[in-house]
C-alpha positions in Angstrom: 1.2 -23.6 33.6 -1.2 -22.5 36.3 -2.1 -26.4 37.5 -4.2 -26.5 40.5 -2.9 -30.2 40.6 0.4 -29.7 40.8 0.5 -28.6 44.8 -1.8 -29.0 47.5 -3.1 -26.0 49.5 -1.0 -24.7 52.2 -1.5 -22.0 53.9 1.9 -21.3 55.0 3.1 -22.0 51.4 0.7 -19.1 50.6 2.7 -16.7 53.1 5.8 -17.4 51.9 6.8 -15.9 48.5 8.6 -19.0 46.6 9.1 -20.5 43.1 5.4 -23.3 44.1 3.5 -20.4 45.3 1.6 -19.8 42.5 0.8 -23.6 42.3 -0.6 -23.7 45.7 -2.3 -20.6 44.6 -4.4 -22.3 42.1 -5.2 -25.2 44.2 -6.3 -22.9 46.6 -8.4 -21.0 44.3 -9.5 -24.6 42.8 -10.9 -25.7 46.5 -13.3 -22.1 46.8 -10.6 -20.1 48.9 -12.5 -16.3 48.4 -10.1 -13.3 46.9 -10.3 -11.6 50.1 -8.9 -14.4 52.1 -6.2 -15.3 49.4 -4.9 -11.4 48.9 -4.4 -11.4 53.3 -2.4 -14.5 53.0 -0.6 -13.7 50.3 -1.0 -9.8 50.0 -1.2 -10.6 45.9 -2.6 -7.4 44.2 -6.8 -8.3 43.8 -6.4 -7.4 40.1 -4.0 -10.3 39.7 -5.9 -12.8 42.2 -8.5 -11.9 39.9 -7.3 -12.9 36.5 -6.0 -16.2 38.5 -9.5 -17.1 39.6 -11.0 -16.4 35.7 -8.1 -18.9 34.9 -8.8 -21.6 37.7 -13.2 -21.0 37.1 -12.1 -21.4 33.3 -10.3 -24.5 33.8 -13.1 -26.3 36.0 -15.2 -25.3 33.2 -12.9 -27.8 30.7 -13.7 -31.2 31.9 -17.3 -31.1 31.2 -16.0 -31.2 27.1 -14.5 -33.8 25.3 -12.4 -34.3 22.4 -15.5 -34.7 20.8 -17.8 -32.0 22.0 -15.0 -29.1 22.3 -16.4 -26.3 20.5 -14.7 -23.5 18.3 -15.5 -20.8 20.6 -14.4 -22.8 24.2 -10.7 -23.9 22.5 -10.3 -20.3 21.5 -11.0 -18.7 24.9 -9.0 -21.6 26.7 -6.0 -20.3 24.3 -6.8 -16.4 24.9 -7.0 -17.2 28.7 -3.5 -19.0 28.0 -4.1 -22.7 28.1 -1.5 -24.5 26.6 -2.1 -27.4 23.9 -0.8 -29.9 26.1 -2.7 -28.5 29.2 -6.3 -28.7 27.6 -5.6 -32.2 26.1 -5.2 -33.3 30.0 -8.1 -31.3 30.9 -10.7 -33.0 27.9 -8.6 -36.5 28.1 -7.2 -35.9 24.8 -3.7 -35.4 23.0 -1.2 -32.5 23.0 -1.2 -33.6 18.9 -5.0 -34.0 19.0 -5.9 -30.9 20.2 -3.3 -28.7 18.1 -4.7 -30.4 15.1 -8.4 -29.2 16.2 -7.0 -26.0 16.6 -5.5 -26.0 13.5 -8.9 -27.2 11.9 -10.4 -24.6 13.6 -8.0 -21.8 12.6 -7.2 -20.7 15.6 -3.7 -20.1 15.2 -0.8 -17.9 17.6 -0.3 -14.3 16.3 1.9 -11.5 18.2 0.5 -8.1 18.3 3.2 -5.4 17.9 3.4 -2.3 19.9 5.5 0.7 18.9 7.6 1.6 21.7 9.1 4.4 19.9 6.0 6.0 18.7 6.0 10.1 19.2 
Protein backbone atom coordinates (compact mmCIF):
# COMPACT_ATOMS: atom_id res chain seq x y z
CA UNK A 1 0.00 0.00 0.00
CA UNK A 2 0.76 3.70 0.26
CA UNK A 3 3.40 3.26 3.52
CA UNK A 4 5.12 6.46 4.31
CA UNK A 5 7.54 3.98 6.24
CA UNK A 6 8.56 2.01 3.72
CA UNK A 7 11.23 4.83 2.09
CA UNK A 8 12.72 7.79 3.33
CA UNK A 9 12.31 11.12 1.58
CA UNK A 10 14.57 11.80 -1.27
CA UNK A 11 14.36 14.38 -3.33
CA UNK A 12 16.01 13.05 -6.19
CA UNK A 13 13.97 9.80 -5.83
CA UNK A 14 11.04 12.27 -6.24
CA UNK A 15 12.52 13.41 -9.79
CA UNK A 16 12.92 10.28 -11.03
CA UNK A 17 9.88 8.31 -12.08
CA UNK A 18 10.57 4.56 -10.60
CA UNK A 19 8.71 1.63 -9.17
CA UNK A 20 9.67 3.43 -4.96
CA UNK A 21 8.45 6.69 -6.05
CA UNK A 22 5.27 6.68 -4.74
CA UNK A 23 6.76 5.32 -1.36
CA UNK A 24 9.08 8.22 -1.03
CA UNK A 25 6.08 10.16 -2.00
CA UNK A 26 4.16 9.36 1.02
CA UNK A 27 7.03 9.84 3.29
CA UNK A 28 7.32 13.03 1.87
CA UNK A 29 3.84 13.97 2.28
CA UNK A 30 4.13 12.26 5.97
CA UNK A 31 7.17 14.83 6.95
CA UNK A 32 4.76 18.21 5.76
CA UNK A 33 6.30 18.54 2.12
CA UNK A 34 3.37 21.23 0.60
CA UNK A 35 1.49 20.08 -2.79
CA UNK A 36 3.02 22.77 -4.60
CA UNK A 37 6.51 21.73 -3.84
CA UNK A 38 5.80 17.95 -4.41
CA UNK A 39 3.87 18.57 -7.98
CA UNK A 40 7.48 20.74 -9.13
CA UNK A 41 9.56 17.84 -8.13
CA UNK A 42 7.56 15.39 -9.32
CA UNK A 43 5.26 17.19 -11.85
CA UNK A 44 2.37 14.66 -10.38
CA UNK A 45 -1.13 15.99 -11.53
CA UNK A 46 -2.39 18.28 -8.08
CA UNK A 47 -5.66 16.19 -8.24
CA UNK A 48 -3.68 13.02 -7.65
CA UNK A 49 -1.08 14.66 -4.97
CA UNK A 50 -4.24 15.54 -3.52
CA UNK A 51 -5.99 12.30 -3.00
CA UNK A 52 -2.29 11.08 -1.75
CA UNK A 53 -2.21 13.70 1.02
CA UNK A 54 -6.10 12.80 2.22
CA UNK A 55 -4.57 9.23 2.32
CA UNK A 56 -1.14 10.16 4.23
CA UNK A 57 -3.49 13.06 6.77
CA UNK A 58 -5.88 9.89 7.06
CA UNK A 59 -3.32 7.65 8.10
CA UNK A 60 -1.62 9.95 10.83
CA UNK A 61 -5.11 10.20 11.95
CA UNK A 62 -4.99 6.11 12.75
CA UNK A 63 -2.55 5.84 15.56
CA UNK A 64 -4.45 7.90 17.95
CA UNK A 65 -7.19 4.57 17.98
CA UNK A 66 -6.79 1.39 19.36
CA UNK A 67 -8.10 -1.88 18.86
CA UNK A 68 -10.19 -0.97 21.51
CA UNK A 69 -11.43 2.48 20.74
CA UNK A 70 -11.67 2.09 16.67
CA UNK A 71 -14.97 3.22 15.87
CA UNK A 72 -17.58 2.03 13.16
CA UNK A 73 -17.45 5.13 11.21
CA UNK A 74 -13.17 5.52 11.33
CA UNK A 75 -12.71 1.61 10.05
CA UNK A 76 -15.21 2.34 7.37
CA UNK A 77 -13.49 5.45 5.95
CA UNK A 78 -9.95 3.83 6.46
CA UNK A 79 -11.45 1.05 4.08
CA UNK A 80 -13.28 3.64 1.60
CA UNK A 81 -9.86 5.62 1.54
CA UNK A 82 -8.29 2.05 0.75
CA UNK A 83 -6.60 0.91 3.86
CA UNK A 84 -5.96 -2.55 3.75
CA UNK A 85 -6.90 -5.03 6.89
CA UNK A 86 -3.38 -5.72 7.44
CA UNK A 87 -2.32 -1.97 7.02
CA UNK A 88 -4.74 -0.58 9.83
CA UNK A 89 -3.87 -3.50 12.28
CA UNK A 90 -0.15 -2.00 12.02
CA UNK A 91 -1.37 1.36 12.27
CA UNK A 92 -3.78 0.62 15.77
CA UNK A 93 -1.17 -2.23 16.92
CA UNK A 94 -3.54 -4.81 16.27
CA UNK A 95 -4.11 -8.02 13.96
CA UNK A 96 -4.67 -8.42 10.26
CA UNK A 97 -7.31 -11.30 11.82
CA UNK A 98 -8.35 -8.87 14.52
CA UNK A 99 -9.33 -6.15 12.58
CA UNK A 100 -11.17 -8.16 9.70
CA UNK A 101 -13.21 -9.69 12.46
CA UNK A 102 -14.21 -5.97 13.70
CA UNK A 103 -15.01 -5.28 10.33
CA UNK A 104 -16.96 -8.17 9.96
CA UNK A 105 -18.80 -7.29 13.38
CA UNK A 106 -19.31 -4.08 12.09
CA UNK A 107 -20.63 -5.12 8.69
CA UNK A 108 -18.54 -3.35 6.78
CA UNK A 109 -18.00 -5.77 4.18
CA UNK A 110 -16.16 -5.36 0.23
CA UNK A 111 -18.86 -4.84 -2.60
CA UNK A 112 -18.05 -3.95 -6.41
CA UNK A 113 -20.12 -1.45 -8.08
CA UNK A 114 -20.92 -2.32 -11.70
CA UNK A 115 -20.83 0.03 -14.45
CA UNK A 116 -22.34 -0.67 -17.88
CA UNK A 117 -19.93 -0.08 -20.47
CA UNK A 118 -22.23 -0.87 -23.07
CA UNK A 119 -25.05 1.20 -22.06
CA UNK A 120 -26.76 3.33 -25.24
Amino acid sequence: GFDPNIKKVNEDELREPTDKRMFVLAAALKEGYSLEKLYALTKIDRWFLEKFKNIIDYYKHLPAVDSNTITSEILKKAKKIGFSDKQIAATIKSTEVAVRKLREEFGITPYVKQIDTVAA
